[in-house]
N, C-alpha and C positions, 0 to 999 in steps of 0.2 A: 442835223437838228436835234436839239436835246428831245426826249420824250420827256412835256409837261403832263403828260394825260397819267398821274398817279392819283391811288386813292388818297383823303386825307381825313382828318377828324376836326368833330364840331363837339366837344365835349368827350362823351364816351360813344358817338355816334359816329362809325366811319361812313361814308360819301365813295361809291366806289371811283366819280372821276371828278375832275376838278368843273363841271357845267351844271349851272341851277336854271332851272327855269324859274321867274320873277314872278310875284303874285302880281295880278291882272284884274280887276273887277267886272262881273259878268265874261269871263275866258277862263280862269282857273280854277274849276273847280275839277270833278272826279275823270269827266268825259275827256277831258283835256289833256288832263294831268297825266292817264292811264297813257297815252298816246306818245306823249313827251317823253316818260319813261322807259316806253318800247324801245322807239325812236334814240333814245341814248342819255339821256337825262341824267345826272347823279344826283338831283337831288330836286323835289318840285315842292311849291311853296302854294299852299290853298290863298285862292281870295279874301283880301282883308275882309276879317268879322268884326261887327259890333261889341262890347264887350257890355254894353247895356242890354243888346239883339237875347245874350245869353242870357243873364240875370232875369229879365223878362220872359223867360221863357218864349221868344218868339219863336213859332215856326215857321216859318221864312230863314230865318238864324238859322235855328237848330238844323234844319235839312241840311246846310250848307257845309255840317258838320259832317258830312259822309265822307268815309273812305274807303278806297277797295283796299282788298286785303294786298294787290301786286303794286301799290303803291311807293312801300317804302323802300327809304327811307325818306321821310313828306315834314314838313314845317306845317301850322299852322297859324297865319299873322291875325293879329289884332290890333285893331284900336279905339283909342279914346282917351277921355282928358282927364282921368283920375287914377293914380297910382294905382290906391286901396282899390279901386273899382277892376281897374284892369288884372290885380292879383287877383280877386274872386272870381276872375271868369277865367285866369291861365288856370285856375286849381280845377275847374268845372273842366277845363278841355284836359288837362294830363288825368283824370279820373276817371274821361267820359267818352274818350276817343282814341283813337288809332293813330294819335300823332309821335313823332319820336325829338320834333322839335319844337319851339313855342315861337315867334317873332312878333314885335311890336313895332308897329309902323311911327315911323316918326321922318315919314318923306311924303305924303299923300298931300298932293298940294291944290285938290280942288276946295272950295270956299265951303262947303255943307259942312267940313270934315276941320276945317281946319276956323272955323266960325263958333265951332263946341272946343276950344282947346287941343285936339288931336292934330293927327299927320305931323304934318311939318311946322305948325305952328310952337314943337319943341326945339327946333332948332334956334330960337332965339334964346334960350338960357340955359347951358352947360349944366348949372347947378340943379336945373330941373331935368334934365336927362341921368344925371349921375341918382338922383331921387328915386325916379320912375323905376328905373333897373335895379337899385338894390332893394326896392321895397319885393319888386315883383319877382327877381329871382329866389331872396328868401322862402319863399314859400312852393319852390318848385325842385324838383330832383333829375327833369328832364333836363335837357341844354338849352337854355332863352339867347336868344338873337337880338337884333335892332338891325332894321331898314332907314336910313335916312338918306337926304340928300346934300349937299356942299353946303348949302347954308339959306336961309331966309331971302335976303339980295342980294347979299352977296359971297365971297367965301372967306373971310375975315374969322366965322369961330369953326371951319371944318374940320382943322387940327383939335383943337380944344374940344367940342363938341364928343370926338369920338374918342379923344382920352377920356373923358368922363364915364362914357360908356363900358369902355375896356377895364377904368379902374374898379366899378361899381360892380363888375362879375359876370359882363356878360360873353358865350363861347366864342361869338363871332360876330363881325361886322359888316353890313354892306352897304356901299355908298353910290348913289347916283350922280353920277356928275354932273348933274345942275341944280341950280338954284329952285325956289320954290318959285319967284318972281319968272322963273326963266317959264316955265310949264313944261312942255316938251320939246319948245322952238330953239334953236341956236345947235351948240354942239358938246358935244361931252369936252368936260374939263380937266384931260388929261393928268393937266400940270398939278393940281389941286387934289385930285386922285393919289399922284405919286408923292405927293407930300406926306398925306394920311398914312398911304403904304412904310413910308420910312418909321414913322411915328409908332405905329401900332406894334407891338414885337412879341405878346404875348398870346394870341388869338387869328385864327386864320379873318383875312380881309378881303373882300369880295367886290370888286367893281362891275358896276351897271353900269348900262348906255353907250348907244353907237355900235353895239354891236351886233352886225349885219353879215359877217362871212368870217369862217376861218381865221384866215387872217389878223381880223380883229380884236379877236380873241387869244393868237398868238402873244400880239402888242400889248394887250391888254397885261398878258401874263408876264413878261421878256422884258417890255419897255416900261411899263409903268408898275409893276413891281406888286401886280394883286396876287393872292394864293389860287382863286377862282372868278369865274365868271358867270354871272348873271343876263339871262339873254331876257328880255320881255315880248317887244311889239315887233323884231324879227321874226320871234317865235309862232307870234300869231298867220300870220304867212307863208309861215315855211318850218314846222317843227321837225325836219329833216336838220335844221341846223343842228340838232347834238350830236347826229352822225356825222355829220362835216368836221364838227370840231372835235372830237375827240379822236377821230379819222388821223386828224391834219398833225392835231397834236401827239401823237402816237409815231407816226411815220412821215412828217412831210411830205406828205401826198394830200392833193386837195380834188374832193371828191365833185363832180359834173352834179350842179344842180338836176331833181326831180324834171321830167317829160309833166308833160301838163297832163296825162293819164295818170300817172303815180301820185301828181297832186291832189287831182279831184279820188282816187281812191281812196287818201288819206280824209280828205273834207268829209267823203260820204260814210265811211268810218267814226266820224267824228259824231256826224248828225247822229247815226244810228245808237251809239251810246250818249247822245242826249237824251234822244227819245227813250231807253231804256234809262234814266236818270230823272227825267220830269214828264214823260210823256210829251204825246207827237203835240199835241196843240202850242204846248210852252215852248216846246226842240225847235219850232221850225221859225217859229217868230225871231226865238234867239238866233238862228242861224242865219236866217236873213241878213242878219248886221255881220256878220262870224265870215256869212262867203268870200265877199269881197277884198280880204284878206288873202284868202290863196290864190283869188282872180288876179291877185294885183301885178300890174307887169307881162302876164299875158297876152299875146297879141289877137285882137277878134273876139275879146272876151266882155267888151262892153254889152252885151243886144242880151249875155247869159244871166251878168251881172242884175240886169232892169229887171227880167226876168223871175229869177231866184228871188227877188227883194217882194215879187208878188206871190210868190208861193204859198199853197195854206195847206198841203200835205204831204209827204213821203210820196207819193204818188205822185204827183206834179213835178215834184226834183228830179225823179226817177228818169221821166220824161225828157224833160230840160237834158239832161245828162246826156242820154241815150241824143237825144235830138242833135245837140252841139258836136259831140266826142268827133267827128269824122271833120266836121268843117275846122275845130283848132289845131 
């Protein structure tokens, strides 16, 4: 098997391996991201921000602007429905943060987001994507990205849409392979992936979605012709997946899923730099929603799951843990 697992560049940014972890809403931020990174990451991508959150000075925003220093090399996405808007807050993050990349979402397909002009509601006009990007890289030195998905309902302008993108200046591309209409149901769109990939010749191309194991990630890179891979909601469940695939990719060897003990060491790992992130009262609410994810597919893990979701401190998880570890 060829080793895919080389470093690659995003401008003047190299990436030591070809696996990003996906920006994630409420999951990606610093707590996460450090873990992903350990874990094998070459590249992680903070949770979509506001880019009004900035200008605003919200602090809620601004927090969200943290980076650890073991982070890089890190993206930071944004969105919203104005060019000039969105350049005054990429200039705010390259002057004001620890990012080494900038990414604008133009795939976020829930209705808050895409009801203000943002996410994926750019997908419907090429000439507005080629806008967006050359307004917003002018004014930037770092390397600007774009996250979108195949297209609006259907994939009719996926081709067009990301020439726009690529001609207007931006390092890199990454495409989810489905529709906005689609949400997250159905199945990644290969075929329409590998179209893009053919298209695009001057910038690495990054396919998201469906990928769950190694292997997928193989195809992703072999068969349907991306430079990298982009993992999301695998990831939330199993951030060992960049040891898997850079593993696999490296040597054709594919590495024995995590013991359910090396998972929850990872989870309680997790909590603990929430909790040094926002403190234990915010950490543990979040994780409540966060556990279930590494429960998932676990067998006897239902009775921890109900459990953890009633949790209200470090103390009670602690418990839970200790309590269950012998019966899973």
């Amino acid at each position: 098997m060829t080793n895919l697992n080389s470093p690659f560049r995003i401008g003047g940014v190299e990436i030591p391996n070809p696996t990003i972890l996906a920006p994630m809403a409420g999951v990606t931020n610093s707590a996460f991201r450090t873990i992903a990174k350990e874990l094998g990451a070459g590249l992680v991508v903070m949770e979509m921000v506001s880019d009004k959150g900035i200008q605003y000075n919200n602090q809620k925003t601004l927090h969200m602007l943290h980076i650890d220093e073991s982070e890089s090399p890190i993206s930071i996405q944004l969105f919203g429905g104005d060019a000039d808007s969105l350049a005054r807050a990429a200039v705010f993050i390259q002057e004001n943060t620890r990012a080494n990349l900038l990414d604008i979402n133009m795939g976020c397909p829930v209705n808050k987001v895409v009801k203000n002009e943002a996410g994926a509601k750019w997908l419907k006009d090429p000439d507005k994507i080629y806008h967006i990007v050359k307004t917003v890289s002018a004014h930037l030195s770092i390397p600007l990205t774009v996250k979108m998905r195949t297209g609006w309902s259907d994939n009719s302008l996926a081709v067009e849409n990301a020439l726009a993108a690529e001609s207007a200046g931006v390092s890199a591309l990454a495409m989810h392979g489905r529709t906005r209409e689609q949400m997250y149901t159905g199945h990644c769109d290969h075929d329409t992936l590998a179209r893009v990939a053919k298209a695009i010749t001057k910038i690495p191309f990054i396919g998201n979605g469906d990928i769950k194991t190694a292997e997928d990630a193989r195809f992703m890179m072999e068969e349907v012709g991306v430079d990298a891979v982009m993992v999301g909601r695998s990831a939330m469940a199993n951030p060992y997946i960049f040891t898997q695939i850079t593993h696999y990719l490296e040597t054709g060897e594919q590495l024995p899923d995590l013991s359910f003990a090396d998972k929850m060491a990872i989870a309680y790992e997790h909590l603990k730099r929430l909790i040094a992130l926002k403190g234990e009262h915010i950490a543990i609410r979040e994780f409540r929603g966060l556990a279930p994810h590494y429960l998932r597919g676990t067998s006897g893990a239902a009775k921890l799951r109900a459990s953890i979701s009633k949790a209200e401190s470090l103390s009670e998880i602690d418990a839970l843990l200790g309590q269950h570890s012998d019966s899973l």
